[in-house]
Every structure is written in structure tokens, then in C-alpha cells.
N, CA and C atoms as an extended XYZ file, in Angstrom:
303
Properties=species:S:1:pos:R:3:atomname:S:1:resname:S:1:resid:I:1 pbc="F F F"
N        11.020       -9.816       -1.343 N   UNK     1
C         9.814       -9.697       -2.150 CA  UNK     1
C         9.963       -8.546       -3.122 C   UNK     1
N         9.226       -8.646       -4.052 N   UNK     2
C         9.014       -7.931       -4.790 CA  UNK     2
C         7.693       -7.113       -4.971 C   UNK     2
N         7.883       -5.490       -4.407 N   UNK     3
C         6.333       -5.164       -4.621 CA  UNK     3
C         5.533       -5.126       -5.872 C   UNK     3
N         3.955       -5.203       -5.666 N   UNK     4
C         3.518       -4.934       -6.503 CA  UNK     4
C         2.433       -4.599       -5.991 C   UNK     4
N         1.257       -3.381       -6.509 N   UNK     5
C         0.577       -2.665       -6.161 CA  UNK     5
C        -0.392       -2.537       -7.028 C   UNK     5
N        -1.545       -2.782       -6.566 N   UNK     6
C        -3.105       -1.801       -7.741 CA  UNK     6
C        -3.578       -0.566       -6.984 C   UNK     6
N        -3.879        0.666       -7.604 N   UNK     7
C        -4.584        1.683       -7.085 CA  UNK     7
C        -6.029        1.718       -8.141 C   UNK     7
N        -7.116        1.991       -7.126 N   UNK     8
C        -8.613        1.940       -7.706 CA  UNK     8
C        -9.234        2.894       -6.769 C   UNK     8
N       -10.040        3.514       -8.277 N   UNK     9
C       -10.569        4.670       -7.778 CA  UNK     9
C       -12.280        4.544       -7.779 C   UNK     9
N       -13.067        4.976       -7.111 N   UNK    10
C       -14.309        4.323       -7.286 CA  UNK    10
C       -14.122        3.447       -7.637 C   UNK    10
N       -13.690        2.292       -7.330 N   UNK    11
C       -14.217        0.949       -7.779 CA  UNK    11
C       -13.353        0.221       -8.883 C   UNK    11
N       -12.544        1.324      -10.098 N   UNK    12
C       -11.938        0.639      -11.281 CA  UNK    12
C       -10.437        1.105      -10.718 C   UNK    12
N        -9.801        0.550      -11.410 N   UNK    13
C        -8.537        0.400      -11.606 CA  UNK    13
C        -8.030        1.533      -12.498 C   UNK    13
N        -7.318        2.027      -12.046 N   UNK    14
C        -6.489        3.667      -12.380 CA  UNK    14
C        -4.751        3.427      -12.743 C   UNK    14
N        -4.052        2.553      -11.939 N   UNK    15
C        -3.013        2.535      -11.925 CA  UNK    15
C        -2.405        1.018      -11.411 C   UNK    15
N        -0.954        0.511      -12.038 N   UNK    16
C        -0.670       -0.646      -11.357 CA  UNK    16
C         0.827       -0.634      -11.882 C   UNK    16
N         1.512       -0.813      -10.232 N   UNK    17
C         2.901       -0.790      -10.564 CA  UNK    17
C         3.742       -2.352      -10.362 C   UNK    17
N         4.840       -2.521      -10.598 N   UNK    18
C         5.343       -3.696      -10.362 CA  UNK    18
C         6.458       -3.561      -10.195 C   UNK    18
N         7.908       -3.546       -8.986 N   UNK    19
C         8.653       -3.201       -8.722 CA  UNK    19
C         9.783       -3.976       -9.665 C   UNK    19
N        10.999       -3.677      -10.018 N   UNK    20
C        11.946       -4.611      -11.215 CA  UNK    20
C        13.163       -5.224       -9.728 C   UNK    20
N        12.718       -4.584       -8.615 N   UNK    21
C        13.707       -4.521       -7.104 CA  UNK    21
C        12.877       -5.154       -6.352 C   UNK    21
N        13.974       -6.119       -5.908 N   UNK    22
C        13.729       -6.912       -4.334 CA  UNK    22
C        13.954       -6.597       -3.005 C   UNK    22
N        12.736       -6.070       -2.368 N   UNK    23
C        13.505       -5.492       -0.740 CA  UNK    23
C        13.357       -6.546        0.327 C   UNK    23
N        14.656       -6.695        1.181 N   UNK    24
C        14.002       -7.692        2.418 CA  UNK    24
C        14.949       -6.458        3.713 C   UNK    24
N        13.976       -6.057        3.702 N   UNK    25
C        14.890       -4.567        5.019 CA  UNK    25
C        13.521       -3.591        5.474 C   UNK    25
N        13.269       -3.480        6.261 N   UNK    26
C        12.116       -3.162        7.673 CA  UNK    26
C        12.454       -1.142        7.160 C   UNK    26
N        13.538       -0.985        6.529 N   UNK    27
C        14.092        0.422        5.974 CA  UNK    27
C        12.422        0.720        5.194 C   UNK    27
N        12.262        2.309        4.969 N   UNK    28
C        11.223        2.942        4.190 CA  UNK    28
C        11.023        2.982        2.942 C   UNK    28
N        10.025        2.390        2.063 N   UNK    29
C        10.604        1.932        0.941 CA  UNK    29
C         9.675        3.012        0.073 C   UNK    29
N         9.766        3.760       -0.867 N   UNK    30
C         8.870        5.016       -1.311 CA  UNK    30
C         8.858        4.935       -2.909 C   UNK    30
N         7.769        4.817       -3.205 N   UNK    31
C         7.384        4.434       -4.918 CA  UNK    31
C         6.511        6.008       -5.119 C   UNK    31
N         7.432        6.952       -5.837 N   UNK    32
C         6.679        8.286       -6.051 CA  UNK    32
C         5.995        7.908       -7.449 C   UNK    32
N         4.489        8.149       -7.305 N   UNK    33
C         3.537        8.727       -7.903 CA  UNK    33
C         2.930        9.731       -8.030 C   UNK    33
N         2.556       10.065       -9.490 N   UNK    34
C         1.892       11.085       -9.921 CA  UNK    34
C         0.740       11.195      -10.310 C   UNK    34
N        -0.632       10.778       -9.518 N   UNK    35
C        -1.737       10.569      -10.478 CA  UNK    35
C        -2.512       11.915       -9.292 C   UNK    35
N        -4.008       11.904      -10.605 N   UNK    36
C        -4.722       12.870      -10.034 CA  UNK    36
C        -5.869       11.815       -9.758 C   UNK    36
N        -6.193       11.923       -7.943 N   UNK    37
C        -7.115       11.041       -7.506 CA  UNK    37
C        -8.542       11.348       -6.658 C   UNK    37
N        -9.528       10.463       -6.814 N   UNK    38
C       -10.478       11.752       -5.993 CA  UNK    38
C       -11.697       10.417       -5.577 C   UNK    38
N       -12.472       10.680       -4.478 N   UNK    39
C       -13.244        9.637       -4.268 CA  UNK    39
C       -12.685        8.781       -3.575 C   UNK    39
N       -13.648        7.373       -3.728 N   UNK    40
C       -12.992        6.103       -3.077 CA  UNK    40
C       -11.273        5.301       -3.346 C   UNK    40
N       -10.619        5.553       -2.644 N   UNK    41
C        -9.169        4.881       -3.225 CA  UNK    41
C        -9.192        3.868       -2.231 C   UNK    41
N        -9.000        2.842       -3.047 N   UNK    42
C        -7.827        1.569       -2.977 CA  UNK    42
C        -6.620        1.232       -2.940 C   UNK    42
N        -5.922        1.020       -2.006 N   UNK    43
C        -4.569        0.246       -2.959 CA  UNK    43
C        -4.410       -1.146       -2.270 C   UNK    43
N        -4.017       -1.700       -3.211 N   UNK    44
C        -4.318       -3.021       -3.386 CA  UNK    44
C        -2.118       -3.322       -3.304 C   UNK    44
N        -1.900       -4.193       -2.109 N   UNK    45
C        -0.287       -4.388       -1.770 CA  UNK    45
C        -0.287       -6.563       -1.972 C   UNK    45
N         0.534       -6.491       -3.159 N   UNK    46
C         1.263       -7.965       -3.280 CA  UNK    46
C         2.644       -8.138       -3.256 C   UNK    46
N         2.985       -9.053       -2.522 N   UNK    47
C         4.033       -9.852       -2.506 CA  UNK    47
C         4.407      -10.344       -3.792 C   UNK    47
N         5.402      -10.263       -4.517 N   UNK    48
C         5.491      -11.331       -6.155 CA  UNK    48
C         6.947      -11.793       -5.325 C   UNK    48
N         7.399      -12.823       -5.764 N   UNK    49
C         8.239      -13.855       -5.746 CA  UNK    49
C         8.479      -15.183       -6.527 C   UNK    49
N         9.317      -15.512       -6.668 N   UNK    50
C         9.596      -16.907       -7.690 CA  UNK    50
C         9.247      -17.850       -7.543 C   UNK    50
N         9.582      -17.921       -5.763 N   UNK    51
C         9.183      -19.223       -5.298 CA  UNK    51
C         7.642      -19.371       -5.119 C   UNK    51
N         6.703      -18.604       -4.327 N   UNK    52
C         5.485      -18.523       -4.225 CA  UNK    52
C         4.827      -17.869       -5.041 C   UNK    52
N         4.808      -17.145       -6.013 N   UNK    53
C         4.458      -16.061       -6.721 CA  UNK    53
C         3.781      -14.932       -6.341 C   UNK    53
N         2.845      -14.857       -6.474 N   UNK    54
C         2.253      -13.373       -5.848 CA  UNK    54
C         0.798      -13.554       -4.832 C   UNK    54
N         1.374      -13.327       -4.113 N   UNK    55
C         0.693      -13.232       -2.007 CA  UNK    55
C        -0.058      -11.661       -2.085 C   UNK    55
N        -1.202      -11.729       -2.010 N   UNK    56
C        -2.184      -10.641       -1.686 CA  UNK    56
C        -1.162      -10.390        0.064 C   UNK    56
N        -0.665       -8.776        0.418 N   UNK    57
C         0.172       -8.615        1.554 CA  UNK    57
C        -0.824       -7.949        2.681 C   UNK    57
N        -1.712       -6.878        1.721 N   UNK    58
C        -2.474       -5.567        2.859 CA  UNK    58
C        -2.784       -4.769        1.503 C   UNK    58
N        -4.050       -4.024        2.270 N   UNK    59
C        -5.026       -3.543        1.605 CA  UNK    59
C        -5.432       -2.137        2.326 C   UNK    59
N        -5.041       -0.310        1.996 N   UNK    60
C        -5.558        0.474        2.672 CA  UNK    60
C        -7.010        0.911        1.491 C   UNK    60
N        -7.765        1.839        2.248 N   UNK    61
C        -8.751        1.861        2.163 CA  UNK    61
C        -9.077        3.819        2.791 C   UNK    61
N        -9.459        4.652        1.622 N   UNK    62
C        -9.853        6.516        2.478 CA  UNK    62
C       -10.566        6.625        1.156 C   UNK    62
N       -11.276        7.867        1.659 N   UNK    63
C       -11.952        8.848        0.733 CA  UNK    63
C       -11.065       10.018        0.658 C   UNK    63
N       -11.161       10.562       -0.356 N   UNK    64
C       -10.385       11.910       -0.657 CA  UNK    64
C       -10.650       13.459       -0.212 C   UNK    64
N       -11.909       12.693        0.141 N   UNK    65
C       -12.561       14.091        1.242 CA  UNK    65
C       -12.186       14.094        2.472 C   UNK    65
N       -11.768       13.356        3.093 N   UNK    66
C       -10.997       13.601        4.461 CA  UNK    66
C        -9.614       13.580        4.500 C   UNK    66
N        -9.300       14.113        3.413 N   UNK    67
C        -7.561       14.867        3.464 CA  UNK    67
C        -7.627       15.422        3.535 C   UNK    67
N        -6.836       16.367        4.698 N   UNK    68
C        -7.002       17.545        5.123 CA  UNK    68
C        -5.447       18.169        5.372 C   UNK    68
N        -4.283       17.325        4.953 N   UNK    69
C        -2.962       16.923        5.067 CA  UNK    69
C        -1.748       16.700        3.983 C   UNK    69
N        -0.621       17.592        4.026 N   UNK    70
C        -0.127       16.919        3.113 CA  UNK    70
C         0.690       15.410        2.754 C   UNK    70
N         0.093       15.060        4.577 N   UNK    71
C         0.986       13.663        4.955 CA  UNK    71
C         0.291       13.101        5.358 C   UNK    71
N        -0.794       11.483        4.879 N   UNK    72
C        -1.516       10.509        5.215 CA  UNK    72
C        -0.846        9.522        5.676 C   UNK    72
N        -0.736        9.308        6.768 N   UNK    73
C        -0.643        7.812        7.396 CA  UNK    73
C        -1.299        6.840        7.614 C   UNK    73
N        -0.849        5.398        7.677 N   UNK    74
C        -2.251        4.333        8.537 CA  UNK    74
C        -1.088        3.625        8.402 C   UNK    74
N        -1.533        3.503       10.156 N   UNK    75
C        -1.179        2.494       11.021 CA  UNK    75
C        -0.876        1.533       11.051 C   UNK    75
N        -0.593        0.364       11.568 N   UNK    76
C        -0.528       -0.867       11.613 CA  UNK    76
C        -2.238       -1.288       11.283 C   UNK    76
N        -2.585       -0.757       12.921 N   UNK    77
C        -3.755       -1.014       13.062 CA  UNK    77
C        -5.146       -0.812       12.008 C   UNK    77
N        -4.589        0.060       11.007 N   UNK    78
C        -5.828        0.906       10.407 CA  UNK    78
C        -5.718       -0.039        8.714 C   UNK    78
N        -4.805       -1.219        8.898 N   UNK    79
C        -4.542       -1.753        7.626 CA  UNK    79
C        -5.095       -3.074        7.466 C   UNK    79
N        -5.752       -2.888        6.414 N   UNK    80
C        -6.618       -4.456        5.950 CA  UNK    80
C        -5.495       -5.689        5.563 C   UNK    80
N        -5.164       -6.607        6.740 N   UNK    81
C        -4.793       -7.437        6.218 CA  UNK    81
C        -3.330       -7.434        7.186 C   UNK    81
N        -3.273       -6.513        7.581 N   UNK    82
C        -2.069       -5.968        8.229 CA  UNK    82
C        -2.423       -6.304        9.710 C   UNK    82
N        -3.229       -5.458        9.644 N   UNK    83
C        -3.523       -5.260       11.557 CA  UNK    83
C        -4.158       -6.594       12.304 C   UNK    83
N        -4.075       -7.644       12.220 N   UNK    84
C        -4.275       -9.184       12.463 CA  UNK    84
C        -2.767       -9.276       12.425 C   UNK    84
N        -1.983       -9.245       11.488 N   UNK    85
C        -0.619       -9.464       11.562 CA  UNK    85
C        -0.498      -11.156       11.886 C   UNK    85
N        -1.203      -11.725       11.333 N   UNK    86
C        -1.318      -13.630       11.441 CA  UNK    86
C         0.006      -14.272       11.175 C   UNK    86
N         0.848      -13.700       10.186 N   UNK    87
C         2.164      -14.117       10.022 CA  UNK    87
C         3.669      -13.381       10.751 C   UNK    87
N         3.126      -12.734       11.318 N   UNK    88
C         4.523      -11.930       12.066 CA  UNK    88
C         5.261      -10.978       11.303 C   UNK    88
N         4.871      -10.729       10.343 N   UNK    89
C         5.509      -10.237        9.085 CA  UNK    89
C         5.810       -8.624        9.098 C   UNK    89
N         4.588       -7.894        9.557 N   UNK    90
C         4.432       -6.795        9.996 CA  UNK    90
C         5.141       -6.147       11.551 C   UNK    90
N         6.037       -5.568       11.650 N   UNK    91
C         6.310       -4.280       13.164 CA  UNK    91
C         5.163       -3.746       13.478 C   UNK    91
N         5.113       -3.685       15.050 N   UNK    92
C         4.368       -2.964       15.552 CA  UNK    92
C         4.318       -1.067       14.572 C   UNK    92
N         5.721       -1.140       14.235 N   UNK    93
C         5.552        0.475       13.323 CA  UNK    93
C         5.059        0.529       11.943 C   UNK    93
N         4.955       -0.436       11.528 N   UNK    94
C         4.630       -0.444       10.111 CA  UNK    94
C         3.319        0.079        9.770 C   UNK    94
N         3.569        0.635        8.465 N   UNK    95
C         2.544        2.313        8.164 CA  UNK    95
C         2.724        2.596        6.625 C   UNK    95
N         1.987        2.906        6.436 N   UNK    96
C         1.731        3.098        4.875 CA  UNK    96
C         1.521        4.390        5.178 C   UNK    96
N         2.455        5.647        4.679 N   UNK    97
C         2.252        7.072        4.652 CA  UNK    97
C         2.158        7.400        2.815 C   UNK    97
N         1.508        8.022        2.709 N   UNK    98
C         1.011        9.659        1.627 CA  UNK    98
C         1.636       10.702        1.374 C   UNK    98
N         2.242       10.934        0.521 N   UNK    99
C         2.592       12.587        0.333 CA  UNK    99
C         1.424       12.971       -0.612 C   UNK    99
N         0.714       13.996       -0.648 N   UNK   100
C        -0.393       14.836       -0.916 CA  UNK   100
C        -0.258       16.141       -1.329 C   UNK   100
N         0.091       16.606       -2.534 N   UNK   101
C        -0.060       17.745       -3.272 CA  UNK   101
C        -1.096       18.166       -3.850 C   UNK   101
């Protein structure tokens, strides 16, 4: 697959990336960004591909007031779309982490 990602802040759309790389490996895959964010965040995770095209994958969901960290994690469990895990697709480890400056 090929990622592709929306980040929304209150509600609108701030940022949207689209990977030019195909990963199929369970390995850590890290897209550094630089934005200044605050409030309700979104990010919004698709699948793009040739054959199917683009599969809505998982959806996290925080406020910016409860960072208290320079390292955000969520869980399997703590992920919209993820934590059902209906297709097998997801590891019990799989985690969407934050670096936070």
C-alpha cells in the first residue's frame, strides 16, 4: 500500500500527505512533520493502491491539551477503525506514536 494521510484541526483540514513509496513490512514506518498544531486533531489513515484504490485504513483522534509528552502513542486498542481489527490486517502491536516538540 501506499500511505496516504489527512490531518484536521478543529474540524478543517491543515495538512495532507501522499506517500510516492509502497510498504508491505509490519517494520516502523515514520513520515516527519512539521506543523504547528493545537486543539482537536485528526488524522485521517488511507490505503491508495491500483488495484482497489484508496481504502479509508484507521482514524486517531486527541486534544492538544492532554500532551503532556514528548512521545504520544495509541494503541491498537485506542484506534478508530483499528481496534475491531475485522480484516486481520492490524498486530496485536500496532500503534501510531508522536514525536512532540
Amino acid at each position: 500500500c501506499k500511505p496516504y494521510f489527512i490531518v484536521f484541526q478543529n474540524g478543517e483540514e491543515i495538512y495532507e500527505f501522499e506517500s510516492t513509496e509502497s510498504y508491505k513490512t509490519e517494520e516502523p514506518i515514520s513520515f516527519p512533520l512539521a506543523l504547528h498544531i493545537s486543539g482537536d486533531i485528526k488524522l485521517q489513515f488511507y490505503s491508495v493502491s491500483d488495484i482497489l484504490g484508496t481504502q479509508e485504513m484507521f482514524t486517531v483522534h486527541f486534544h492538544t491539551f492532554y500532551i503532556n509528552s514528548s512521545h504520544v502513542r495509541f494503541s491498537r486498542d485506542m484506534i478508530d477503525g483499528a481496534h475491531l481489527n475485522t480484516f486481520k490486517q492490524f498486530t496485536d502491536s500496532f500503534s501510531v506514536t508522536l514525536e512532540v516538540k
